[in-house]
PyMOL Python script that loads the backbone (N, CA, C, O; Angstrom):
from pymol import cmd

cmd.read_pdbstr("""\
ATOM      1  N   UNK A   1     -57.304 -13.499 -53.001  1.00  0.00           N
ATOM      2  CA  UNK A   1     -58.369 -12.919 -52.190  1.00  0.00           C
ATOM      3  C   UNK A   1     -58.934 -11.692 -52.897  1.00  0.00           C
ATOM      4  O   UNK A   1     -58.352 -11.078 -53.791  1.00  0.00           O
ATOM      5  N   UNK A   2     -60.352 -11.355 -52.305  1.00  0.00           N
ATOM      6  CA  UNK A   2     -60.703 -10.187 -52.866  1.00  0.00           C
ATOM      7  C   UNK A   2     -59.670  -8.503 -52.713  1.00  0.00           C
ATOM      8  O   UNK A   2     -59.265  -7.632 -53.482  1.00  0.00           O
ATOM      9  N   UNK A   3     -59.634  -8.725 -51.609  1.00  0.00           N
ATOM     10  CA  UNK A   3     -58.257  -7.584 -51.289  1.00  0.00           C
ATOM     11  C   UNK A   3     -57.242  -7.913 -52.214  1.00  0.00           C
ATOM     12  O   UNK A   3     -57.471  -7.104 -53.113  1.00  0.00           O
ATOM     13  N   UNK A   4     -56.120  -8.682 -52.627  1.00  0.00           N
ATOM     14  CA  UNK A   4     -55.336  -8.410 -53.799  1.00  0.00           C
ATOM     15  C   UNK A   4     -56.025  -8.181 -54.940  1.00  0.00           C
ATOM     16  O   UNK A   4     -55.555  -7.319 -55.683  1.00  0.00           O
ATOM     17  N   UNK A   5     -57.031  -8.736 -55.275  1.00  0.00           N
ATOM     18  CA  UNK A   5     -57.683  -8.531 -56.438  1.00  0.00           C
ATOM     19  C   UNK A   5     -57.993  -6.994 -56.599  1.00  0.00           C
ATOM     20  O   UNK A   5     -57.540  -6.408 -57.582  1.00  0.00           O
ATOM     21  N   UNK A   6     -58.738  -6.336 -55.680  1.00  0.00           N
ATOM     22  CA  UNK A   6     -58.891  -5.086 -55.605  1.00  0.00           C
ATOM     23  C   UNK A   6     -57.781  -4.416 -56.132  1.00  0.00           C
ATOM     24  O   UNK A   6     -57.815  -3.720 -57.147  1.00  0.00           O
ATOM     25  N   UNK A   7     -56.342  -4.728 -55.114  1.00  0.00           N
ATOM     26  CA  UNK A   7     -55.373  -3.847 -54.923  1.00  0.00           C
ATOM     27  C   UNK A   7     -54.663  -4.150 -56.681  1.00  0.00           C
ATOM     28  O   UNK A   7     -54.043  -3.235 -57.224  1.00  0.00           O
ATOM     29  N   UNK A   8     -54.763  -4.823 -57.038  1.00  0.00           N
ATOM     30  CA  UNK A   8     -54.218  -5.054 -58.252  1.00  0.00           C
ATOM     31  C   UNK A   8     -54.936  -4.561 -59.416  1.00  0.00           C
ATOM     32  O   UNK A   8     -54.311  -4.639 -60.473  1.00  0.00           O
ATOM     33  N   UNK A   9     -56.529  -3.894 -59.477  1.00  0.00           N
ATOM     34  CA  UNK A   9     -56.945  -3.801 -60.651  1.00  0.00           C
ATOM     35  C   UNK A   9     -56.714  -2.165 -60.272  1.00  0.00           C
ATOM     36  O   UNK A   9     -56.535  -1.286 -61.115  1.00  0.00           O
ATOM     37  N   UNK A  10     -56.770  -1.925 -58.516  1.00  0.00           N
ATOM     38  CA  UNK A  10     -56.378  -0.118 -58.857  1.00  0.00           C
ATOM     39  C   UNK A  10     -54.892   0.019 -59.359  1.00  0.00           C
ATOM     40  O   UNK A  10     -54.531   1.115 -59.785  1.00  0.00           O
ATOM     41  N   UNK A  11     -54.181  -0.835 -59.336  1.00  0.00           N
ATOM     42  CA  UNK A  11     -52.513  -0.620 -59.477  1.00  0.00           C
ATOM     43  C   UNK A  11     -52.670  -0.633 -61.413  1.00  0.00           C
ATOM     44  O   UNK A  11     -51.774  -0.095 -62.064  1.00  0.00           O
ATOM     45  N   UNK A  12     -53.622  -1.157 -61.985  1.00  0.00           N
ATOM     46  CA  UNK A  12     -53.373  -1.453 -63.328  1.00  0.00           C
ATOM     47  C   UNK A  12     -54.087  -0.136 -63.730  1.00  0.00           C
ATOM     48  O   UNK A  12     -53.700   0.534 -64.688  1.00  0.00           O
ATOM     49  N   UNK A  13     -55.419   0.295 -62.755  1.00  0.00           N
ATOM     50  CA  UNK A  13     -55.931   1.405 -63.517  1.00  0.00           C
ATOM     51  C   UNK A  13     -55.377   2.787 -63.206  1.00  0.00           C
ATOM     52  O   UNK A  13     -55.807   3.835 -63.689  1.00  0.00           O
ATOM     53  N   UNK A  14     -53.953   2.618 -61.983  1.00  0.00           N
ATOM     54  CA  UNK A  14     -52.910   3.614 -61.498  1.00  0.00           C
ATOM     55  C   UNK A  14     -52.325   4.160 -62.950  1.00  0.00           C
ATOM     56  O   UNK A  14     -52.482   5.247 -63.507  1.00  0.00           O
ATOM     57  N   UNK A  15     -51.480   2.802 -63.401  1.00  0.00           N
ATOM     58  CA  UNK A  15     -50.546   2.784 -64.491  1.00  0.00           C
ATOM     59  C   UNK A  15     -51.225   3.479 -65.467  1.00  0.00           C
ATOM     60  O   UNK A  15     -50.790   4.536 -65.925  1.00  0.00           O
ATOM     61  N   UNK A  16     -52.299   2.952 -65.835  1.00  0.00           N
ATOM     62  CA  UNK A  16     -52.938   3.028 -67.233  1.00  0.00           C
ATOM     63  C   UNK A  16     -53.439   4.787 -67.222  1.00  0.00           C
ATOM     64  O   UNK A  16     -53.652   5.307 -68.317  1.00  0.00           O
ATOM     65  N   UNK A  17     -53.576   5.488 -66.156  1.00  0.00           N
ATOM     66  CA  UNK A  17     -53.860   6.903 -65.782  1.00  0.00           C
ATOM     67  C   UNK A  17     -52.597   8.000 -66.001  1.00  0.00           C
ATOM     68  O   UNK A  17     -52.575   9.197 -66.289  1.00  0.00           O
ATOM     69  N   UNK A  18     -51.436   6.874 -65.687  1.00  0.00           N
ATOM     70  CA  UNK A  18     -50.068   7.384 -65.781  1.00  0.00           C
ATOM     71  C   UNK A  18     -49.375   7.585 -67.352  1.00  0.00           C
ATOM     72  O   UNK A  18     -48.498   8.365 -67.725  1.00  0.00           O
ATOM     73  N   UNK A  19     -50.164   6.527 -68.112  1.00  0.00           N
ATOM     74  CA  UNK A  19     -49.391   6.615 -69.491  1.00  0.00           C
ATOM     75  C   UNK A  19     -50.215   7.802 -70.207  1.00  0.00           C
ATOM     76  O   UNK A  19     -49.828   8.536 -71.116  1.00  0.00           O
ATOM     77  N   UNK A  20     -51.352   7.786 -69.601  1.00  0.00           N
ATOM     78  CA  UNK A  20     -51.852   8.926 -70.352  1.00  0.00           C
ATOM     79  C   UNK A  20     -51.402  10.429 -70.610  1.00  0.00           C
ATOM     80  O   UNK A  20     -51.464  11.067 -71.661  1.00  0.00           O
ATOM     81  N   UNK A  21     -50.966  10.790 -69.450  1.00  0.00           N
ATOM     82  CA  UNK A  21     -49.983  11.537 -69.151  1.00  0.00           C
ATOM     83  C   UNK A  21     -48.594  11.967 -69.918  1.00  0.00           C
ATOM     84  O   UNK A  21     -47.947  11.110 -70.521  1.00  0.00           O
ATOM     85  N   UNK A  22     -48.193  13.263 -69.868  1.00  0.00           N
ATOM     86  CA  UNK A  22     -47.070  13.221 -70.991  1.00  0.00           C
ATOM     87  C   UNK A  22     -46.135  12.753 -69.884  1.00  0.00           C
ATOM     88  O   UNK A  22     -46.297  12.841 -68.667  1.00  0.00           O
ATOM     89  N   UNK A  23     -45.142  12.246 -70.558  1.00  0.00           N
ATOM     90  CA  UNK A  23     -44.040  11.903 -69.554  1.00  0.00           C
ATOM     91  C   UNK A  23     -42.633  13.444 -69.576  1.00  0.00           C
ATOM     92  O   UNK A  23     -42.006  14.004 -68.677  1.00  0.00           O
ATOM     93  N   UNK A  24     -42.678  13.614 -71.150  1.00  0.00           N
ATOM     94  CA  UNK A  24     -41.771  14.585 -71.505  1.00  0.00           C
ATOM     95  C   UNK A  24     -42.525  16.152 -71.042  1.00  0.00           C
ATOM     96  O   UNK A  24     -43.742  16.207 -71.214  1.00  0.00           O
ATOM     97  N   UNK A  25     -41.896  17.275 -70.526  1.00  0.00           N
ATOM     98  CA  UNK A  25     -42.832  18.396 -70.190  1.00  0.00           C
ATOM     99  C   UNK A  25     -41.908  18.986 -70.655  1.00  0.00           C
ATOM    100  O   UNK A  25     -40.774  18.513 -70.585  1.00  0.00           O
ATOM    101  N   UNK A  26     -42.203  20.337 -71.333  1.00  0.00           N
ATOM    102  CA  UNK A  26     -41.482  21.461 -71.664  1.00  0.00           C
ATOM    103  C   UNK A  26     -40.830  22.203 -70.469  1.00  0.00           C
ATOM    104  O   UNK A  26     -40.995  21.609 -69.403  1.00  0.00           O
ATOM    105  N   UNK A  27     -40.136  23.348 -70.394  1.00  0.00           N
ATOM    106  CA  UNK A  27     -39.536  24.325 -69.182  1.00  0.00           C
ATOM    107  C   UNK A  27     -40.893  25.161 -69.132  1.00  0.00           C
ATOM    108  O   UNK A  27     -41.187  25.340 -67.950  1.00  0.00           O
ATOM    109  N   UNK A  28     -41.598  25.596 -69.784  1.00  0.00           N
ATOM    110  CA  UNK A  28     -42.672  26.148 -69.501  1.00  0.00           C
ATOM    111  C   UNK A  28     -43.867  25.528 -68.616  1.00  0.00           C
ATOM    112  O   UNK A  28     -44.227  26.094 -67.584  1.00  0.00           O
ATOM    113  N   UNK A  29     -44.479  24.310 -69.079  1.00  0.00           N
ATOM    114  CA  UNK A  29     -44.867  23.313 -68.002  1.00  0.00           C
ATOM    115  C   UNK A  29     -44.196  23.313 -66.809  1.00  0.00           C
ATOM    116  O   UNK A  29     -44.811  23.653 -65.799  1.00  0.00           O
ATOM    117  N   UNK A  30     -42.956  22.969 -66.737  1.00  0.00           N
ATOM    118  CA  UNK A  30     -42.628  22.694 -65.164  1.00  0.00           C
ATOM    119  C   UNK A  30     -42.605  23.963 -64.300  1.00  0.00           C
ATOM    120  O   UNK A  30     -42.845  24.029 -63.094  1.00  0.00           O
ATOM    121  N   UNK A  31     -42.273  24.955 -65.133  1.00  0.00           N
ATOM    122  CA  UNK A  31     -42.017  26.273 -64.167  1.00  0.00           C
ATOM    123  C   UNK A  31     -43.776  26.611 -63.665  1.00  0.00           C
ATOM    124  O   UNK A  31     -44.221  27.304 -62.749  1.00  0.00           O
ATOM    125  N   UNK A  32     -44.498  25.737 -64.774  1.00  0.00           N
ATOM    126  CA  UNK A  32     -46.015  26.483 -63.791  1.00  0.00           C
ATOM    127  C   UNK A  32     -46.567  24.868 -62.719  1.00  0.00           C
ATOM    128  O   UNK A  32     -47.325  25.053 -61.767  1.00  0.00           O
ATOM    129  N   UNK A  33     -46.218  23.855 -62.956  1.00  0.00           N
ATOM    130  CA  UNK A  33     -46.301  23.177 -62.124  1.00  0.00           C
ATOM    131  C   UNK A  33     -45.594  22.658 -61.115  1.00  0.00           C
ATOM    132  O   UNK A  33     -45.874  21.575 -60.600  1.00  0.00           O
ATOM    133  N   UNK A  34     -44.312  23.636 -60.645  1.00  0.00           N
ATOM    134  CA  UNK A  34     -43.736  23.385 -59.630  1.00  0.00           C
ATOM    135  C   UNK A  34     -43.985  24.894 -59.091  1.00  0.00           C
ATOM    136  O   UNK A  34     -43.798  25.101 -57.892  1.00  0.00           O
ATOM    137  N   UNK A  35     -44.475  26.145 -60.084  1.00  0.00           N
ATOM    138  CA  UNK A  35     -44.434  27.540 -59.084  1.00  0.00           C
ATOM    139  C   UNK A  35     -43.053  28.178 -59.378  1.00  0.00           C
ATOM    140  O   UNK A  35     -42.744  29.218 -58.796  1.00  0.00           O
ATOM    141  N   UNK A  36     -42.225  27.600 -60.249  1.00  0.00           N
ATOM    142  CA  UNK A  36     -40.863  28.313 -60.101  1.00  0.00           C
ATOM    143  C   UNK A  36     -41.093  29.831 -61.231  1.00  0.00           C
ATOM    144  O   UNK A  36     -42.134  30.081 -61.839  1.00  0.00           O
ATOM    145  N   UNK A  37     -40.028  30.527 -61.255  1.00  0.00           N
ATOM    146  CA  UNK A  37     -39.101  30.685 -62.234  1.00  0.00           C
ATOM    147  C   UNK A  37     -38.398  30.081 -62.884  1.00  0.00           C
ATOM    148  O   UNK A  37     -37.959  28.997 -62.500  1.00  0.00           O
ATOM    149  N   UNK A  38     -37.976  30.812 -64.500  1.00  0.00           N
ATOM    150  CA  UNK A  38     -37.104  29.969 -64.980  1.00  0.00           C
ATOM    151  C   UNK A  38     -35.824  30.397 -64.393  1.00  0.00           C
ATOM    152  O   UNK A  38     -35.009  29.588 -64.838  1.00  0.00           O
ATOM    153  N   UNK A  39     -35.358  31.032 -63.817  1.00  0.00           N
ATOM    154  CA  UNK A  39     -34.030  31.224 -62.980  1.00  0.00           C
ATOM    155  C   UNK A  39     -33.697  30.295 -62.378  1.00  0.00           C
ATOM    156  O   UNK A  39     -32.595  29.750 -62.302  1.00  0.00           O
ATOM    157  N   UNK A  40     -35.348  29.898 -61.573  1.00  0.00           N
ATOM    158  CA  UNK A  40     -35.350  28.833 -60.383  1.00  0.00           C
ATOM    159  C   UNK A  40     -34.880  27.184 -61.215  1.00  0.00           C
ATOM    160  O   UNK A  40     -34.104  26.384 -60.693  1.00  0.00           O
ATOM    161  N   UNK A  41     -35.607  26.957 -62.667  1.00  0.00           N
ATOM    162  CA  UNK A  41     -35.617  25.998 -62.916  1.00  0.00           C
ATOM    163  C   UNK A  41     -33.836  25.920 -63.445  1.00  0.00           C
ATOM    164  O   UNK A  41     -33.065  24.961 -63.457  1.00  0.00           O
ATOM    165  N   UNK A  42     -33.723  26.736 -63.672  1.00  0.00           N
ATOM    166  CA  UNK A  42     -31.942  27.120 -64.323  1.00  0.00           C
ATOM    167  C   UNK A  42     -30.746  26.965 -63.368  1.00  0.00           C
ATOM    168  O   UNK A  42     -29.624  27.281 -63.763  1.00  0.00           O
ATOM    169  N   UNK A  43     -30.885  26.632 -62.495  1.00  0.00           N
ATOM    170  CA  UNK A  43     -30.417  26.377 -60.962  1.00  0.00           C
ATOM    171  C   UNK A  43     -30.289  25.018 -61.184  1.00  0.00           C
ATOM    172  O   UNK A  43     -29.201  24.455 -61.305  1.00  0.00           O
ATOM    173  N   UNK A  44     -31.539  24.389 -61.251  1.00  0.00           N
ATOM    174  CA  UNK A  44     -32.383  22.880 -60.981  1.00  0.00           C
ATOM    175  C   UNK A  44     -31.151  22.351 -62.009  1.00  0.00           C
ATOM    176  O   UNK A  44     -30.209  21.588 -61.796  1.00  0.00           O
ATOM    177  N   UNK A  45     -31.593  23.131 -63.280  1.00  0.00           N
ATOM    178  CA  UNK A  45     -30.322  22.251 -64.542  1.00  0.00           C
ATOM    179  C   UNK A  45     -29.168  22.211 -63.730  1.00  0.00           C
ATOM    180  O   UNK A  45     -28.903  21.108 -63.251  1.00  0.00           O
ATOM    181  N   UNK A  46     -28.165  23.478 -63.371  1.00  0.00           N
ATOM    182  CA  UNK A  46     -27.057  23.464 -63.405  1.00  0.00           C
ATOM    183  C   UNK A  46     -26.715  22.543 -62.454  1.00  0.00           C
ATOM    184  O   UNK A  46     -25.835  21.721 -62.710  1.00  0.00           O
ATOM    185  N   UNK A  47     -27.439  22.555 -61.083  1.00  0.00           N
ATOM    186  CA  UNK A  47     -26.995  21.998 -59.548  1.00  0.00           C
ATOM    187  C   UNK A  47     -26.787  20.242 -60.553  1.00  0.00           C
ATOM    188  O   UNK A  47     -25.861  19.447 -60.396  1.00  0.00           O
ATOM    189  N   UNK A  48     -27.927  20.104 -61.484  1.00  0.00           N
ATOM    190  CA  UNK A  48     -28.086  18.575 -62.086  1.00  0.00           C
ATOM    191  C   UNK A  48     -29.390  17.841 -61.013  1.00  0.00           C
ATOM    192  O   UNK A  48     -29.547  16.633 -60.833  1.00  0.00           O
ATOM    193  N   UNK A  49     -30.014  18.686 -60.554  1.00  0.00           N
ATOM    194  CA  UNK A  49     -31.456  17.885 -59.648  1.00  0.00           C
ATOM    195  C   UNK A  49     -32.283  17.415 -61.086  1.00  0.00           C
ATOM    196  O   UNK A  49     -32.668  16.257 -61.243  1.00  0.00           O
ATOM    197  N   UNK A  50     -32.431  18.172 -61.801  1.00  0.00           N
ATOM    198  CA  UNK A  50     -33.042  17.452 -62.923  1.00  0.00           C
ATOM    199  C   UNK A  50     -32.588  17.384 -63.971  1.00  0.00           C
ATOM    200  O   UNK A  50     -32.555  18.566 -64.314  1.00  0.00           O
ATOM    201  N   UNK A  51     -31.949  16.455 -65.260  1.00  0.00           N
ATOM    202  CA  UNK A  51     -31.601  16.055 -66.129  1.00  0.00           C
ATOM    203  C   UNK A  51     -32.353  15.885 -67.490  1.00  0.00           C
ATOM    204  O   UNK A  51     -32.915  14.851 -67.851  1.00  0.00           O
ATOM    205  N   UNK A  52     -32.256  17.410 -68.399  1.00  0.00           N
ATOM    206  CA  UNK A  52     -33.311  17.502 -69.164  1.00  0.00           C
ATOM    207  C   UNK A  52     -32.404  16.656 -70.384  1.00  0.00           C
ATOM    208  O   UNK A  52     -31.294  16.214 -70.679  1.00  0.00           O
ATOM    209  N   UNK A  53     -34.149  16.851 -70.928  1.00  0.00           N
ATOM    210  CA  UNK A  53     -33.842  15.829 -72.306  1.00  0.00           C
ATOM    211  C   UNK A  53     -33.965  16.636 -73.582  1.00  0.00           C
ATOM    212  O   UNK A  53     -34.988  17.321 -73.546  1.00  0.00           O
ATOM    213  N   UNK A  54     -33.315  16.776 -74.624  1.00  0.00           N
ATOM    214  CA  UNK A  54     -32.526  17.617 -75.438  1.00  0.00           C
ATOM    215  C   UNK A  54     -33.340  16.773 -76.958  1.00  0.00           C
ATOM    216  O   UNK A  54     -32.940  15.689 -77.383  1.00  0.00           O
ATOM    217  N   UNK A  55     -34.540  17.580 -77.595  1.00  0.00           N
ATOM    218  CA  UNK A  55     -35.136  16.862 -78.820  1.00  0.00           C
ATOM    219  C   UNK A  55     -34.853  17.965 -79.762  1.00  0.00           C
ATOM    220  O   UNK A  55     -34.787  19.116 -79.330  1.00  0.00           O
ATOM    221  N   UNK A  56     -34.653  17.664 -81.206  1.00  0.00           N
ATOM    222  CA  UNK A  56     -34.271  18.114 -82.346  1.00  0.00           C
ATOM    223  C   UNK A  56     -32.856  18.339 -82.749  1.00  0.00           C
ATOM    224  O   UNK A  56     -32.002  18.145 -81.884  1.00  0.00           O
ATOM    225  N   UNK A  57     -32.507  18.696 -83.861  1.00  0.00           N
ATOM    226  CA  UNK A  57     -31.572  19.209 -84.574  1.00  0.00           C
ATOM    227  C   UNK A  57     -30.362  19.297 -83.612  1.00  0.00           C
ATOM    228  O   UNK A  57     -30.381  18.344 -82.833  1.00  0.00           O
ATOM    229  N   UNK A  58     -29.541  19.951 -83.455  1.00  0.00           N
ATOM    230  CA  UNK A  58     -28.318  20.558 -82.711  1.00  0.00           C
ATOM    231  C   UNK A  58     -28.338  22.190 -83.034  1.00  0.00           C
ATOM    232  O   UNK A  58     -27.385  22.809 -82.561  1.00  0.00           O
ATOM    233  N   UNK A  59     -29.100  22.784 -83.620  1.00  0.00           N
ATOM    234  CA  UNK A  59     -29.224  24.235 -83.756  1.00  0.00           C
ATOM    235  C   UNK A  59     -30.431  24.574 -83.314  1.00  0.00           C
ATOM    236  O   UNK A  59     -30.507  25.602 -82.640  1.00  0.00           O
ATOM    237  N   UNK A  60     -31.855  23.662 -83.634  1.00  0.00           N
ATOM    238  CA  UNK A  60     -32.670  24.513 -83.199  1.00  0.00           C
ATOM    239  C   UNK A  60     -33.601  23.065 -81.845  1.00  0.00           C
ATOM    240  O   UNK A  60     -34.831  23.009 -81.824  1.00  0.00           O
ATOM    241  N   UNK A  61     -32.867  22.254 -81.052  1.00  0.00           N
ATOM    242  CA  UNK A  61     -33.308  21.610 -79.960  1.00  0.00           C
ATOM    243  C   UNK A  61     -33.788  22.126 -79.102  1.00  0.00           C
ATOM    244  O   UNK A  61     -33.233  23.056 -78.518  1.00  0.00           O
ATOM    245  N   UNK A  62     -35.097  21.613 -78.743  1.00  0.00           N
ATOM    246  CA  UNK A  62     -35.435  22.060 -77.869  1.00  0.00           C
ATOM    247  C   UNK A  62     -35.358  21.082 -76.191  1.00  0.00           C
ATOM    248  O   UNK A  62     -35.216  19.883 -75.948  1.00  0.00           O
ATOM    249  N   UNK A  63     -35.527  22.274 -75.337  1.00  0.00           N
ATOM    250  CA  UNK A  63     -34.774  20.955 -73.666  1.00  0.00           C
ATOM    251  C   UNK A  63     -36.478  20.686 -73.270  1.00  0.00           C
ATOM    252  O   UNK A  63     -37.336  21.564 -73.353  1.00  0.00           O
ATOM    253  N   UNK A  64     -36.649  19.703 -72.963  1.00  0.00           N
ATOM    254  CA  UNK A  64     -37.846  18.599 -72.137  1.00  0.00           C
ATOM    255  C   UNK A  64     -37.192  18.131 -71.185  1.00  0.00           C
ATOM    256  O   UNK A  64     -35.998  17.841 -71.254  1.00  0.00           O
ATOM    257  N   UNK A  65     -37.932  18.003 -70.153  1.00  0.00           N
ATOM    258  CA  UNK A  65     -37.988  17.545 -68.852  1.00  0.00           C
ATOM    259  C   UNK A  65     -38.869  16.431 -68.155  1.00  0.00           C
ATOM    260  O   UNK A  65     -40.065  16.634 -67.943  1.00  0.00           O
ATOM    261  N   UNK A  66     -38.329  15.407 -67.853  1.00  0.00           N
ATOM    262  CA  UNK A  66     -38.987  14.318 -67.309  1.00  0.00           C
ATOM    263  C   UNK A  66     -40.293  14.737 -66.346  1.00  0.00           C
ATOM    264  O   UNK A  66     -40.273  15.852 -65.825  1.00  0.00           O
ATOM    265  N   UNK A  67     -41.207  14.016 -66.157  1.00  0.00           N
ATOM    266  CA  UNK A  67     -42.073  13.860 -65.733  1.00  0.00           C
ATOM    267  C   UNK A  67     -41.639  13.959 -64.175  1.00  0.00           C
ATOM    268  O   UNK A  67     -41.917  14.893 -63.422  1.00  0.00           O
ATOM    269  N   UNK A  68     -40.925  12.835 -63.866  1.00  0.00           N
ATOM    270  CA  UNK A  68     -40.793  11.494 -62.910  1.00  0.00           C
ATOM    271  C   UNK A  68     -39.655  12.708 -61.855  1.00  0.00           C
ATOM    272  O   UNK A  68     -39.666  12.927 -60.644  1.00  0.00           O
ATOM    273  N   UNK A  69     -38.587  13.404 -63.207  1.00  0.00           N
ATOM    274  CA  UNK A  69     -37.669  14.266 -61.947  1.00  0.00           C
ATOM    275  C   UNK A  69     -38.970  15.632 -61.586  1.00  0.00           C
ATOM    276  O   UNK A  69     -38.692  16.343 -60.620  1.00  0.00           O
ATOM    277  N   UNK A  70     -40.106  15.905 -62.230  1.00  0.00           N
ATOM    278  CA  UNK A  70     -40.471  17.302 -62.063  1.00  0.00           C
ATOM    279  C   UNK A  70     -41.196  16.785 -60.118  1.00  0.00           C
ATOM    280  O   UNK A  70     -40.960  17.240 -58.999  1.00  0.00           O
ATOM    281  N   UNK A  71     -42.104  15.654 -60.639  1.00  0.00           N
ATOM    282  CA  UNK A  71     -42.690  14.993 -59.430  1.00  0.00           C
ATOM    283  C   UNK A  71     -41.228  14.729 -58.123  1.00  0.00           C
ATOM    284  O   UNK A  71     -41.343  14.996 -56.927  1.00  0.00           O
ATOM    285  N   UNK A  72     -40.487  14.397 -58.510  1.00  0.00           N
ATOM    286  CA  UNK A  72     -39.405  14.151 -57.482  1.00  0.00           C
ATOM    287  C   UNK A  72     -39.517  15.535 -56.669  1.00  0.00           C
ATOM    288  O   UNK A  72     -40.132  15.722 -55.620  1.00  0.00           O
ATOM    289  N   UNK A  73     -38.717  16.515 -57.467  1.00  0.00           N
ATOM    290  CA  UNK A  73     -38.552  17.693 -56.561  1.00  0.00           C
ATOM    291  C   UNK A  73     -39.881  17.945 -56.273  1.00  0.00           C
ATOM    292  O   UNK A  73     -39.966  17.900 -55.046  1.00  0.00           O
ATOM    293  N   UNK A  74     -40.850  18.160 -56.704  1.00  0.00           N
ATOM    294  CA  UNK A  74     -42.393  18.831 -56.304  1.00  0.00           C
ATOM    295  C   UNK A  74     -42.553  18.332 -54.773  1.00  0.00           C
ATOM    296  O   UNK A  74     -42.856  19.045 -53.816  1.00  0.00           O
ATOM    297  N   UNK A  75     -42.234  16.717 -54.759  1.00  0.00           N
ATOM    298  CA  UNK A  75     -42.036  15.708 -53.295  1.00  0.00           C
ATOM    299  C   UNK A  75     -41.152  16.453 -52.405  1.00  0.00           C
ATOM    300  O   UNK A  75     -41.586  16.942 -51.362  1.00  0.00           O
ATOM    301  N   UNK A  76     -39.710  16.584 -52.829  1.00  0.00           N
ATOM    302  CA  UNK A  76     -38.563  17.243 -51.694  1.00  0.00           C
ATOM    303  C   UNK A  76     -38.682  18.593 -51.387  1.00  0.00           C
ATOM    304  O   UNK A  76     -38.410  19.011 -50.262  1.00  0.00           O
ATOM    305  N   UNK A  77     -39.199  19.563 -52.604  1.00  0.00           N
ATOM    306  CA  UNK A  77     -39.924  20.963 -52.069  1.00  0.00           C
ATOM    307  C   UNK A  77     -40.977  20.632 -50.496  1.00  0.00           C
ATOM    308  O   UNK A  77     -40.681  20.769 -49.309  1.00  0.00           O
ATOM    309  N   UNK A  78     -42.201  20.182 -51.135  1.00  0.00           N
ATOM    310  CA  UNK A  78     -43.280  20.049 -49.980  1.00  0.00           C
ATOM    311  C   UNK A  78     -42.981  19.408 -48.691  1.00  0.00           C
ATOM    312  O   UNK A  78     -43.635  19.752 -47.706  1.00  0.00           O
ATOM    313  N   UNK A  79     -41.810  18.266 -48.560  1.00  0.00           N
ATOM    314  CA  UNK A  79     -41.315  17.824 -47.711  1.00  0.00           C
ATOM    315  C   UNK A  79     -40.465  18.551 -46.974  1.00  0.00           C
ATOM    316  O   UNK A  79     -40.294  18.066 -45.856  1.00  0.00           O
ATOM    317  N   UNK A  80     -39.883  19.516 -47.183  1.00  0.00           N
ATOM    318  CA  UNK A  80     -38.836  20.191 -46.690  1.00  0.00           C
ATOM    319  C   UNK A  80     -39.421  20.775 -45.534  1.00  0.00           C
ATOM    320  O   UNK A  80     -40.524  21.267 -45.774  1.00  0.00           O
ATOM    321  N   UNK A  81     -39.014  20.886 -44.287  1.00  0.00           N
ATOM    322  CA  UNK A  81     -39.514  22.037 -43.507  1.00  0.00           C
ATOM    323  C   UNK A  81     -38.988  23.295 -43.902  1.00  0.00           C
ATOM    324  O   UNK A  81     -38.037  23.506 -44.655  1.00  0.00           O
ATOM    325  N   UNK A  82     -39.775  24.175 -43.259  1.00  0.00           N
ATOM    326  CA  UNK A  82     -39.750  25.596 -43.756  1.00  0.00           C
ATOM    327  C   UNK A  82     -39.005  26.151 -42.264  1.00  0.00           C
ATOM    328  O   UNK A  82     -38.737  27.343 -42.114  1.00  0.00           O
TER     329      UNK A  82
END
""", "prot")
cmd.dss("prot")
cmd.show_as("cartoon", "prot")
cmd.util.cbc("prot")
cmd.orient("prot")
């Protein structure tokens, strides 16, 4: 039908909006797109709410952070009652 058809070419032009996107974000990125501190985000590591990802060397690596966990919490922040 025209309705799946619809719903299926926004779901492809969803995705295709999504890859564009970095998936990997620095601690600097997330702390300005969630509003935190890095104290706040240093919490996030330790508690393990988000599971960063560790690129380069073993002396000079730097930590990246998923996309997918920054959007998670951004969701359970705004959801939370106050």
């Amino acid at each position: 039908s025209l309705t799946n058809m619809v719903k299926n070419l926004v779901q492809k032009v969803d995705h295709l909006n999504r890859k564009e996107e970095k998936e990997l974000l620095t601690t600097s990125e997330v702390c300005k797109m969630l509003d935190i501190s890095r104290s706040t985000l240093q919490r996030y590591l330790i508690n393990g709410d988000i599971v960063p990802e560790r690129i380069g060397s073993k002396l000079r690596s730097k930590l990246y952070i998923h996309r997918a966990d920054v959007e998670r919490i951004a969701q359970n922040t705004t959801s939370d009652p106050v």
